[in-house]
N, C-alpha and C positions, 0 to 999 in steps of 0.2 A: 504494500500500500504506500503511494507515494500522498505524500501532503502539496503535490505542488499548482500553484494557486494561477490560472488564466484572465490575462484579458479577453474583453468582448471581442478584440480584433484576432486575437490568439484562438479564440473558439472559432470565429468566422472561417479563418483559414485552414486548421483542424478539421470542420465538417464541411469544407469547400461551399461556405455560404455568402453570398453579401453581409457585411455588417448589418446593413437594416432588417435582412431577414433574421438573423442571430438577435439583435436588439428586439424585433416584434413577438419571438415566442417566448425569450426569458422574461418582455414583459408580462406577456400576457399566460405566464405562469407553464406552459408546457416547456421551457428549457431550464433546468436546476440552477438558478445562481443566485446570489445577493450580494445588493450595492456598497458598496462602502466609499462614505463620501461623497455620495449620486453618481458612484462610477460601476457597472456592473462587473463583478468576479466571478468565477466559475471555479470549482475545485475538478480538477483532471480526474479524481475515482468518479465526480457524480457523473462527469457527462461520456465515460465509457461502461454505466451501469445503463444509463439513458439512451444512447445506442442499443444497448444488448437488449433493453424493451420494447425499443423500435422494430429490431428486430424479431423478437419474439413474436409479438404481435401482428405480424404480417402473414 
């Protein structure tokens, strides 16, 4: 388990996304992260658990 902490532009490019599509689902609660300082952060475990749902799911 790594602790290591993403930016929004860091996730964008990770899931091969626009930043505003990465920005529009962590707002609106379907991508794991929270703000700190009104800047959004991602923890690297939540968003390859969040994959492997996506996956499941399909």
């Amino acid at each position: 388990m790594t602790d290591q902490i993403l930016t929004l532009k860091e996730v964008a490019d990770y899931l091969k996304l626009a930043e505003k599509t990465a920005y529009r689902l962590a707002a609106e609660g379907q991508l794991p992260g929270f703000k700190v300082g009104g800047s959004w952060r991602f923890k690297k475990d939540d968003i390859e658990d969040w994959i492997a749902e996506q996956k499941a799911s399909q």
